[in-house]
N, C-alpha and C positions, 0 to 999 in steps of 0.2 A: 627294451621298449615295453612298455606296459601296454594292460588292456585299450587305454582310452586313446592313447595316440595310435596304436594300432588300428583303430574302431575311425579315426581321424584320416588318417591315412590310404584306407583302405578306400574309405567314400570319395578322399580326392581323384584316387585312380579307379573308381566304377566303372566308368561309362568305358576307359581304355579299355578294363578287362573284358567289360559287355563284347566289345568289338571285335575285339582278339575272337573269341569263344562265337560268335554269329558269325566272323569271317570264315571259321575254318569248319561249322555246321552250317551253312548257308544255307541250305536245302531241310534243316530241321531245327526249330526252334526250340524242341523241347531236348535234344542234345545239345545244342551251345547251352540250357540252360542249367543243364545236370554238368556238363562240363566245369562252367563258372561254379558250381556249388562246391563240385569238387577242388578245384583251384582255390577257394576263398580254404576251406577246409584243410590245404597243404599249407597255404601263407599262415594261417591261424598256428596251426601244430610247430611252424618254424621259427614264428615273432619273436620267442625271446632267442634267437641266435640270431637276428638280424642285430648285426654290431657298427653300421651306419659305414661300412668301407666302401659301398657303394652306393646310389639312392637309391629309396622303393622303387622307382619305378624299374630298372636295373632288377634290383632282386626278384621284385613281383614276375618280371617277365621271365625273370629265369624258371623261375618254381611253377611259371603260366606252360613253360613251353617241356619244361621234364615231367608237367601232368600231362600233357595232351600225349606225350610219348608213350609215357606208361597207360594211357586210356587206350591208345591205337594199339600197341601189343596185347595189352589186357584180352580186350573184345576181339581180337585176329581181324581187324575189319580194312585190312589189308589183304586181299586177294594176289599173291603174286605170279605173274605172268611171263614168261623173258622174253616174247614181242614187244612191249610195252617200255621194257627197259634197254631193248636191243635191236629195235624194228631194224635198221639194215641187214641185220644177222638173224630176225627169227626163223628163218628157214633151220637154222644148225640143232635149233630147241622145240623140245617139246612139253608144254607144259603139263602135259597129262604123265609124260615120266617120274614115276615117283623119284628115281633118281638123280636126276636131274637136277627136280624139284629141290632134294634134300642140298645138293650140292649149292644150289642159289642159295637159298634160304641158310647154311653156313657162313658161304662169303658175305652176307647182309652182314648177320652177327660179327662178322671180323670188325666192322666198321665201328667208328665213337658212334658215341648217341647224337650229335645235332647231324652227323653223315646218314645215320639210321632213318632220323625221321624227313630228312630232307628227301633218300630215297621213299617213304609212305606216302608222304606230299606229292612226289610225281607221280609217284603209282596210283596216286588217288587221284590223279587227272589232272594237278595244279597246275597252271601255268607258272612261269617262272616271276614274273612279277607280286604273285601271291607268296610263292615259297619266299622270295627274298623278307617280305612282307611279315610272314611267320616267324623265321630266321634271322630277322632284325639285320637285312645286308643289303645291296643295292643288286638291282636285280640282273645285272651284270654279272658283280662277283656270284649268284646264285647259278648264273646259266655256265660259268666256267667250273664252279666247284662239283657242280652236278658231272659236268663232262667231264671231270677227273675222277669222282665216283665211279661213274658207268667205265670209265676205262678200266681202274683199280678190279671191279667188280670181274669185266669181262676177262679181263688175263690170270684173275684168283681161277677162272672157270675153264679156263684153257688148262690150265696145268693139271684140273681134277679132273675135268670128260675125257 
């Protein structure tokens, strides 16, 4: 793909990508729009390997949702907590346990990257209708894949405590 189709392309999908990037900085404008910059800035770097086996918009979202991933690791702007991810069971956790701590914080890492950021999404307060939202899934499948995460998560932590 060349420059101009790219340049072409990119403008038809603006205002999605605006969206995306305000949906998931709602609370600050001037992070959805450092977000978007960066985003435009990964599609730019990746243009000549988009080989059309999927549409932009497909690609775009792809490259939209492994920046945001890499943004929320980047900046640690994920606080993790195991109440939050385990309220029936926070009694068993403590998050001031450094060890503890380390132990969650590995079982996250065991997971792919869209399990990864699905868990920062809830940990960042998402409702499930947003994560699907983010996640491109129905928010159904988001609310059942989550509960297989937090289960995965919980019995990785059983066998380490």
């Amino acid at each position: 793909m060349n420059a101009a189709e790219f340049i072409a392309l990119l403008k038809e999908h603006e205002a999605e990508l605006h969206g995306f990037c305000r949906h998931y900085y709602r609370n600050s404008p001037q992070d959805a729009e450092d977000l978007f910059q960066q985003i435009v800035e990964q599609l730019w770097k990746s243009h000549d390997g988009f080989a059309n086996r999927s549409s932009f918009r497909t690609w775009m979202s792809s490259i939209a949702k492994k920046t945001l991933y890499t943004e929320l690791r980047k900046n640690k702007r994920l606080k993790i907590v195991y109440p939050e991810l385990f309220p029936e069971r926070g009694e068993l956790f403590d998050p001031d346990n450094d060890d503890q701590m380390k132990k969650l914080e590995e079982a996250i890492r065991q997971l792919d990257g869209p399990e990864k950021l699905m868990v920062e999404l809830y940990l960042e307060k998402m409702k499930y209708r947003q994560i699907a939202e983010v996640t491109q899934t129905s928010e159904n499948a988001a609310r059942k894949r989550m509960k297989k995460i937090i289960n995965r998560l919980e019995n990785f932590l059983k066998r380490r405590l």
